[in-house]
C-alpha positions in Angstrom: 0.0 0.0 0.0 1.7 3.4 -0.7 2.6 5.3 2.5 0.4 8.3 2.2 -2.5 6.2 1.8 -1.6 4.3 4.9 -0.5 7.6 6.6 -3.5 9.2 5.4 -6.2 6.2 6.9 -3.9 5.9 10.6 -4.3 9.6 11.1 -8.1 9.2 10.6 -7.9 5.8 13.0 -6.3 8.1 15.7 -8.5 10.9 15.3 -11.5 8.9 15.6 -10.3 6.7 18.7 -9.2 9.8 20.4 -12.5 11.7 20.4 -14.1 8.9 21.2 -12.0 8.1 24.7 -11.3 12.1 25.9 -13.4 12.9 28.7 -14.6 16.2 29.0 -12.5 18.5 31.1 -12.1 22.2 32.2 -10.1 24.8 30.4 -7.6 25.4 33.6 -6.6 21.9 33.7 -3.4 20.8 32.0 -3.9 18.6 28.9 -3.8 15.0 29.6 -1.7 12.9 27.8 -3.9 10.5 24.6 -4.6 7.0 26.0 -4.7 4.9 24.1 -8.1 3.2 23.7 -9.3 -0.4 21.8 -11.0 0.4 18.6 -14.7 -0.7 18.2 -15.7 -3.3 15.8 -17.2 -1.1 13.9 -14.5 1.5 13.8 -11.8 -1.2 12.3 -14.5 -2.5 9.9 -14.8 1.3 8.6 -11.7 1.5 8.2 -11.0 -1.7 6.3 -13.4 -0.6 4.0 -12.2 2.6 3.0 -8.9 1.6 2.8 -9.9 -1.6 0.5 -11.7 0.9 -1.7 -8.7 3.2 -2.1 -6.7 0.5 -2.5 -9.3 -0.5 -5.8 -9.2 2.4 -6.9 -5.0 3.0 -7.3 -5.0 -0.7 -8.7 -7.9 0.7 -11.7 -5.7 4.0 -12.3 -2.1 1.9 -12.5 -4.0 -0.5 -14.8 -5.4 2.6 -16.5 -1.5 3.8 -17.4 -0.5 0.6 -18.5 -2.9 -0.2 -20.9 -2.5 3.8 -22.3 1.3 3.2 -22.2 1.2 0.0 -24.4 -1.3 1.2 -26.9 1.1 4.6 -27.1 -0.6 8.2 -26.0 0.2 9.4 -29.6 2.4 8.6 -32.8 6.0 9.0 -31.6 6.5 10.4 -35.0 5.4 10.7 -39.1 4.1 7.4 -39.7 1.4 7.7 -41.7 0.5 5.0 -43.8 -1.6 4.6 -47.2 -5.2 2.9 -46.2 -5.0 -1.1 -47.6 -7.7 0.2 -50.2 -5.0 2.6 -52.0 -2.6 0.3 -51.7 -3.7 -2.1 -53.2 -5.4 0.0 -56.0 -3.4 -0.4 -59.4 -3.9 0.4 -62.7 -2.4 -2.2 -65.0 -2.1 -0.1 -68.4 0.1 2.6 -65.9 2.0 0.6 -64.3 3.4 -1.3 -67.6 4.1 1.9 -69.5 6.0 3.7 -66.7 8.5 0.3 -66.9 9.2 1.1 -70.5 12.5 2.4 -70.9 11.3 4.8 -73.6 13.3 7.0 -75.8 11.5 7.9 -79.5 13.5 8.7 -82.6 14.0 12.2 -82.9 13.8 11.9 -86.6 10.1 10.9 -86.8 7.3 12.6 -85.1 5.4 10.6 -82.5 2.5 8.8 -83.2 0.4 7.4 -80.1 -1.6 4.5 -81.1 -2.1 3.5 -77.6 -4.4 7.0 -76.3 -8.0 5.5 -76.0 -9.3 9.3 -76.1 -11.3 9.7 -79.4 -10.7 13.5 -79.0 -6.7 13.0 -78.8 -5.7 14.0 -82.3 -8.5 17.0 -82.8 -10.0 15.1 -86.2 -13.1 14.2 -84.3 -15.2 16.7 -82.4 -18.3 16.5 -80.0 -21.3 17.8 -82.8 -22.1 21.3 -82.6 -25.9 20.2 -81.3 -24.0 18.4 -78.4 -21.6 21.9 -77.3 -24.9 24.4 -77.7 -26.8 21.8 -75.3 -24.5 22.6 -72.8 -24.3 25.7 -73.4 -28.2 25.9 -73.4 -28.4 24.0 -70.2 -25.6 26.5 -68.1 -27.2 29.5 -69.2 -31.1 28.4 -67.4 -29.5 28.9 -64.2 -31.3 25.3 -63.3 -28.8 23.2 -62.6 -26.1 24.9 -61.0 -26.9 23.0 -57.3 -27.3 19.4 -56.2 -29.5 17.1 -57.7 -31.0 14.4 -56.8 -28.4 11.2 -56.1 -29.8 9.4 -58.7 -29.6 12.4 -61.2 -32.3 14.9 -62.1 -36.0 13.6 -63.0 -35.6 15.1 -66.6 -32.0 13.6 -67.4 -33.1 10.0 -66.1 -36.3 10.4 -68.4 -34.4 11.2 -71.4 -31.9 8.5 -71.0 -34.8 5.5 -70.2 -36.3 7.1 -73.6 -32.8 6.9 -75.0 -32.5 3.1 -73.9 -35.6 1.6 -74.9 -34.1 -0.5 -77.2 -32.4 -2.4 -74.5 -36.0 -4.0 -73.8 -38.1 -5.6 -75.9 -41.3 -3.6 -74.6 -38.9 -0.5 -74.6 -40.5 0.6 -71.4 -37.8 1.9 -68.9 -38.9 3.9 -66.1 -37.0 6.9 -64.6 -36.6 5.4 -61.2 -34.4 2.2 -63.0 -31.9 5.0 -64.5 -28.9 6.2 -62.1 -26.5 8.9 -63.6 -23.0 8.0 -62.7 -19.5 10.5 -62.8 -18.5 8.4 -66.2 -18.6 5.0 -67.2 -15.9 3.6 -65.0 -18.2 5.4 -62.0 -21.2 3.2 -63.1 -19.5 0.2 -63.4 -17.4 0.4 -59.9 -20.8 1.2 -58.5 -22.0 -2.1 -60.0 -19.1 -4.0 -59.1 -19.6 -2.5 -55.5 -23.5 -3.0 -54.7 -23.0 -7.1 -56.2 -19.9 -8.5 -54.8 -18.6 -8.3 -51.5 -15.2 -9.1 -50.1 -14.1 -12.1 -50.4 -16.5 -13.1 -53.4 -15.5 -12.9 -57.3 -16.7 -11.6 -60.2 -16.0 -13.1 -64.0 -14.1 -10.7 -66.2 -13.2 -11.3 -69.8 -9.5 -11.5 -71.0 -8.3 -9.8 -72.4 -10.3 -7.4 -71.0 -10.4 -3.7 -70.0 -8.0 -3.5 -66.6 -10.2 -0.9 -64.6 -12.4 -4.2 -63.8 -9.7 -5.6 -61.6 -8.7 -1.9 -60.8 -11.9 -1.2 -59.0 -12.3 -5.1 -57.5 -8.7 -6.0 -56.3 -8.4 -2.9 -53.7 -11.6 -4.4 -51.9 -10.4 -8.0 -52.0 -13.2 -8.8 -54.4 -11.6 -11.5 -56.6 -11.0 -11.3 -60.5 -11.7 -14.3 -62.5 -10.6 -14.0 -66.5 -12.6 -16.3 -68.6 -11.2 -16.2 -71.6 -11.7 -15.1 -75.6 -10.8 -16.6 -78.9 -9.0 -15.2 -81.1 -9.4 -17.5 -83.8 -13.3 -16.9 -82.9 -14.1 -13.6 -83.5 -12.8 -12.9 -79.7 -16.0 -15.2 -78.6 -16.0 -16.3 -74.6 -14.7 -19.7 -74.0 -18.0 -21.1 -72.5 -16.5 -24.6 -71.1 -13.9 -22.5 -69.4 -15.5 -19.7 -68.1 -18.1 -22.1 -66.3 -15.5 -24.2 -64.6 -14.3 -20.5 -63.1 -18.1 -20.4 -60.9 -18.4 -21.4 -58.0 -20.7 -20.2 -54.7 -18.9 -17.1 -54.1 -19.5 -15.7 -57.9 -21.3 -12.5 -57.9 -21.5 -11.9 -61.5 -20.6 -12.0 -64.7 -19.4 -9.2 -66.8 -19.9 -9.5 -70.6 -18.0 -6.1 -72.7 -19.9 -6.1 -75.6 -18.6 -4.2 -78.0 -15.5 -5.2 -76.7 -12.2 -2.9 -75.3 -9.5 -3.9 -76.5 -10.8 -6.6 -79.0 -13.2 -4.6 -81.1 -15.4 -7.9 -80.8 -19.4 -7.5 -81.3 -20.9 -10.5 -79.4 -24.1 -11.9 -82.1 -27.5 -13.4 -80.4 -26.3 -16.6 -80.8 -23.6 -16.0 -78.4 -24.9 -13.5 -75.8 -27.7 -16.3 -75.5 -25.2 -18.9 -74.5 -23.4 -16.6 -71.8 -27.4 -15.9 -71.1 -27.8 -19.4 -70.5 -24.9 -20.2 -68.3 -26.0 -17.0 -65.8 -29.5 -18.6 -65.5 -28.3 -21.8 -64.7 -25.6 -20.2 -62.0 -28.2 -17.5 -60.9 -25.6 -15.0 -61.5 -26.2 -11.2 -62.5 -25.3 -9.9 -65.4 -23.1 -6.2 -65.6 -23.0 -5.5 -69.0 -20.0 -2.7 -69.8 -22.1 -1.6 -73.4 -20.5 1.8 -73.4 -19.2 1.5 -77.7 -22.8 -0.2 -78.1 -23.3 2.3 -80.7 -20.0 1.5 -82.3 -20.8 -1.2 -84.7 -19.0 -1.3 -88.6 -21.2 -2.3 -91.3 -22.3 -5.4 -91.6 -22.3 -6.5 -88.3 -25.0 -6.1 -85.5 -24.9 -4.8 -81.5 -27.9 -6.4 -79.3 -28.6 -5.3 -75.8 -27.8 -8.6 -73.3 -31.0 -7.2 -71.9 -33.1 -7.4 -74.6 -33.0 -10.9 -74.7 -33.7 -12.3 -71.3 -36.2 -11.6 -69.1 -35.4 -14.2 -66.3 -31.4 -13.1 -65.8 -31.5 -9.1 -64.2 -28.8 -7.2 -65.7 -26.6 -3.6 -64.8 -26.1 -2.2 -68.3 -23.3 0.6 -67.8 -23.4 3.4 -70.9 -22.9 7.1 -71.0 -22.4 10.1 -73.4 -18.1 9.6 -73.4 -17.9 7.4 -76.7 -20.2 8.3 -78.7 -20.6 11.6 -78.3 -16.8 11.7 -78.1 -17.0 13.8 -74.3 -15.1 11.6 -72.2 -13.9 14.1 -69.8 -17.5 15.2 -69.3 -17.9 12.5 -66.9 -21.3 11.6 -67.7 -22.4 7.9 -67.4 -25.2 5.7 -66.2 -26.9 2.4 -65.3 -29.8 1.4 -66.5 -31.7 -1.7 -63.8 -33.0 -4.1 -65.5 -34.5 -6.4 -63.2 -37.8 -7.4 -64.2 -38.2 -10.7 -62.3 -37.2 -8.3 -59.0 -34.4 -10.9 -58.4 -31.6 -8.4 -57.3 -33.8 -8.1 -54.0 -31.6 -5.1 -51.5 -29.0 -5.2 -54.0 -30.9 -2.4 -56.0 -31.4 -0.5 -52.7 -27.1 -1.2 -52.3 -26.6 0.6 -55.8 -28.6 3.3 -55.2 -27.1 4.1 -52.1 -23.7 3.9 -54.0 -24.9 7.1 -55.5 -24.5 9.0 -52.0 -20.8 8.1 -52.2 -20.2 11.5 -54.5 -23.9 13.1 -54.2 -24.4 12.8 -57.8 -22.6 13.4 -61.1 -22.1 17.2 -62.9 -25.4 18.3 -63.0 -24.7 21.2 -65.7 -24.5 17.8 -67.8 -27.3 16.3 -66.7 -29.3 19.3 -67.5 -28.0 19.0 -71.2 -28.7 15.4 -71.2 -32.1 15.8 -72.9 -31.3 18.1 -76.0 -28.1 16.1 -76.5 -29.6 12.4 -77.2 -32.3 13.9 -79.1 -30.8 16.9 -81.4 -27.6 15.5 -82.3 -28.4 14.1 -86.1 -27.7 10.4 -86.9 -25.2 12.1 -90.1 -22.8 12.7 -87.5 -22.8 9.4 -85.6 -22.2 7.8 -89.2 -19.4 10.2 -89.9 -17.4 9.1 -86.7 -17.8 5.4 -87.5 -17.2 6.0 -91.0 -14.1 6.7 -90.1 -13.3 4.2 -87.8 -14.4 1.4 -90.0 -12.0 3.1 -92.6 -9.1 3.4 -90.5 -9.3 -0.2 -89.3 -10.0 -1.7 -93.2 -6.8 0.5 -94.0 -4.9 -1.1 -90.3 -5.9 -4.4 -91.5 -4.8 -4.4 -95.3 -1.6 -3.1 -94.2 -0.3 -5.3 -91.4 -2.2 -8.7 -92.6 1.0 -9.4 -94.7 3.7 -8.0 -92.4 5.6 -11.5 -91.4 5.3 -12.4 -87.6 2.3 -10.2 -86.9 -2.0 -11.5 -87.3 -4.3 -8.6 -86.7 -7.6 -9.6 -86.0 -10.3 -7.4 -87.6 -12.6 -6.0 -85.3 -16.4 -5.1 -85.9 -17.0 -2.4 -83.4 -15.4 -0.1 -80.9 -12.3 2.0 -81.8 -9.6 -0.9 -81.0 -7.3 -3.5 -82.7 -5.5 -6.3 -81.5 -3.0 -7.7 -83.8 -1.1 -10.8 -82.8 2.4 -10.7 -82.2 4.9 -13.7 -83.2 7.4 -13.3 -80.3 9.2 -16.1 -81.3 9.9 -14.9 -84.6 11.9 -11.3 -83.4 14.2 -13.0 -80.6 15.9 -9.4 -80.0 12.4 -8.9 -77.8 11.6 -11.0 -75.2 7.7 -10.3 -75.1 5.3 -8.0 -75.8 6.4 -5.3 -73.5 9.8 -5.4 -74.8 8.6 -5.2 -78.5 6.4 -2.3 -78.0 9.4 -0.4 -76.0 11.4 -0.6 -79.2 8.9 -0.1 -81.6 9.2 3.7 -79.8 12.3 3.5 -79.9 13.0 2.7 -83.4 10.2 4.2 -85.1 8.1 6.1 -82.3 5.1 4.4 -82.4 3.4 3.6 -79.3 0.9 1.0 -79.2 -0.1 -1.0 -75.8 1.5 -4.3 -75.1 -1.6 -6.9 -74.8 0.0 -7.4 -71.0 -1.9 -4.5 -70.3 -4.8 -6.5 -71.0 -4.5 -9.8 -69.3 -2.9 -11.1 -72.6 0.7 -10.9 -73.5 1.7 -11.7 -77.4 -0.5 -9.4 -78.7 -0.8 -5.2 -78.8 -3.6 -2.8 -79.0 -3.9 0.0 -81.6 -6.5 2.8 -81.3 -8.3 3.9 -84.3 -9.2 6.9 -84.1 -6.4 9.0 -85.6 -6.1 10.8 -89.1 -6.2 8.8 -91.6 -2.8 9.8 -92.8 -1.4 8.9 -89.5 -3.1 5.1 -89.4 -1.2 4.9 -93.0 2.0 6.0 -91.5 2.3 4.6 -88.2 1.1 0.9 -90.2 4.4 1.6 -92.8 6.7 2.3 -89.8 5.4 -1.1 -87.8 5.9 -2.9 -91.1 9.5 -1.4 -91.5 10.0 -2.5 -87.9 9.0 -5.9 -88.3 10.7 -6.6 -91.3 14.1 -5.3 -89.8 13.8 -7.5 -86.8 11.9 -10.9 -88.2 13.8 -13.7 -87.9 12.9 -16.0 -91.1 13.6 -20.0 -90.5 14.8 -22.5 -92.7 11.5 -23.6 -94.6 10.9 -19.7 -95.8 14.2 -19.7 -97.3 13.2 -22.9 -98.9 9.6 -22.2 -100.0 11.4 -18.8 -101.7 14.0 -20.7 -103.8 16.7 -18.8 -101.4 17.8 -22.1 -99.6 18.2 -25.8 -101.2 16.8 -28.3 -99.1 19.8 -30.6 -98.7 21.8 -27.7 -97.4 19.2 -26.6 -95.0 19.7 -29.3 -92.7 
């Protein structure tokens, strides 16, 4: 027991047993020396008590500084840390091109076929209809404050009127549209309200990285079913249902397709249809290039062809209306079997995350999908369509390289013979050099899940598709290694010397 405590309880023992055995006494008589007296029962009791009490009571405050002293009163210094949600936040397509050791050639001008901006090179422009709605929409004064989460009454409207092809009835209501900050806003918000941690969600590779962007910081698993080449970039059905299992969340079907260019025809959207029924898994359906189709081929809404599987289709103004730092994207719920249950009420609270998108867009929603003239949307694909016929031509009989045509979007994937050009050791490495040499920059097909191949964009002057094709063919040719059998099937080799 600590001393004054002790000190402190025998000078109130004294007291008390002194006042109880004085006698009372006159003034004039000299003060008698304190005898001492026995304590009372109830006097030691007293005491006990108060000093077990005190006693408690140091014990709680000693415990008190320990436990404060091992948790630490305060940071002894500067260590703060990133939260495990940043850090483990990466963006694939970043995190490959910083690697490159890149230096172009000062003697040809640059020419970035890896930018997937559609406004990059200046040749294509939002429509005039699409700048005055704006325009139009900041000068009302209306829609300078909040909206509601979801996004204002009259932009939802306009978009479910915009959308009704994605249902056979072509009746969307308002409340089943939510305005996102972009695309890549909707779909995280997707992503977000369907999976939780711990559970997976089927992405296709290659793919677009932001899917396992937005999923891997939130330990919501990535599983890559894969797509054919040699198929039109079709899923691999037997192998992407051997990747479900009871912790799926959903399936994600790009349609047209980023990088691939792919357009997905009934047939096939009906056996990925099938396969989610069976599994009772969601479908988010990334259709933001759905009105980027090339003649002669055809894109369906998933949605407009099941009624029994609910699917999140992601779209928004940034493609096709080429305004991709606008920032204006939505989902469109449709759910008419009512099988997403809370999740619906889970997306819609997503929308509180930022308290809606830029509402000076939203208020220009309505004039923009209805005034801008189908001419121009056929001027922009014509000239896609005629920069990927003039991509194709050109690099179809380069040695060591197989493009693969595409049928929609703005991309290209040509295939890249590795083996044949051992001074690069893989994609990465070839696309490095192609810089180097001839300062082209395409993306290695690492950056999508799906090394040996690289992605060109298409949406550069004509001109510059032509020039950046002759410089990848001049590359190639320099650096292709040609075996035995093509000296042979030349007349450059006899046989009996070739081996």
């Amino acid at each position: 027991m600590p001393s004054s405590v002790a000190n402190e309880s025998q000078f109130r023992f004294q007291s008390s047993r002194s006042r109880a055995s004085c006698p009372s006494r006159s003034p004039s008589e000299p003060e008698a020396p304190a005898t001492p007296a026995t304590p009372t029962t109830d006097e030691v009791d007293q005491t006990l008590s108060e000093l077990q009490l005190q006693s408690q009571e140091i014990r709680q405050q000693q415990d008190l500084i320990a436990s404060t002293s091992s948790k630490g009163r305060g940071r002894s210094g500067w260590q703060v840390k990133a939260s495990k949600l940043s850090a483990n936040t990466h963006n694939r397509i970043r995190n490959i091109v910083e690697s490159l050791k890149i230096k172009p050639n000062p003697e040809k001008p640059m020419i970035p076929l890896s930018i997937g901006d559609p406004t990059t090179f200046g040749n294509l422009k939002a429509a005039d209809e699409t700048m005055k709605a704006v325009l139009h929409s900041l000068e009302s004064g209306k829609y300078n404050g909040y909206a509601h989460t979801q996004g204002h009454e009259v932009a939802r409207q306009a978009v479910a009127k915009y959308s009704a092809h994605q249902r056979t009835d072509g009746d969307i209501d308002p409340n089943e549209v939510v305005l996102c900050s972009g695309c890549s806003s909707a779909l995280e918000y997707c992503i977000l309200a369907l999976a939780d941690r711990g559970q997976n969600v089927l992405v296709p590779r290659p793919g677009f990285c932001l899917y396992h962007t937005l999923a891997e910081g939130l330990d919501i698993e990535v599983r890559y079913y894969d797509l054919l080449p040699d198929q039109q970039w079709r899923a691999d059905l037997v192998q992407l249902e051997s990747l479900i299992d009871e912790n799926t969340a959903a399936l994600l079907i790009n349609n047209p397709s980023n990088p691939c260019g792919s357009v997905f025809d009934e047939k096939h959207l009906l056996q990925l249809i099938d396969i989610c029924e069976r599994h009772y898994l969601p479908i988010i359906a990334d259709e933001i290039y759905e009105h980027f189709v090339f003649p002669g081929s055809k894109h369906l809404a998933v949605s407009s062809l099941t009624k029994e599987v609910p699917v999140l289709s992601c779209g928004g103004l940034t493609k096709r209306f080429l305004v991709p730092g606008w920032r204006m994207g939505w989902i469109i719920v449709h759910d008419r079997k009512q099988r997403l249950a809370n999740a619906i009420g889970g997306l819609k609270n997503m929308c509180g995350r930022i308290l809606g998108s830029n509402t000076i867009i939203q208020g220009a929603i309505p004039e923009i999908l209805t005034k801008t003239p189908q001419s121009y949307f056929d001027g922009v694909i014509e000239v896609l369509h005629s920069n990927a016929t003039l991509a194709y031509k050109m690099l179809k009989p380069v040695q060591g390289l197989n493009p693969v045509m595409p049928n929609g979007a703005m991309y290209m994937m040509i295939g890249v013979s590795i083996e044949r050009f051992p001074a690069f050791k893989d994609d990465t490495h070839f696309v490095q050099e192609l810089v180097n040499e001839q300062s082209v920059f395409c993306l290695p097909g690492s950056c999508f899940e799906y090394p040996g191949y690289v992605r060109i964009v298409l949406t550069v002057p004509g001109p510059m598709i032509e020039e950046a094709c002759s410089r990848i063919a001049e590359f190639c040719d320099r650096h292709f290694k040609k075996d035995n059998r093509t000296f042979i099937e030349h007349g450059l080799l006899d046989e009996d010397l070739a081996f």
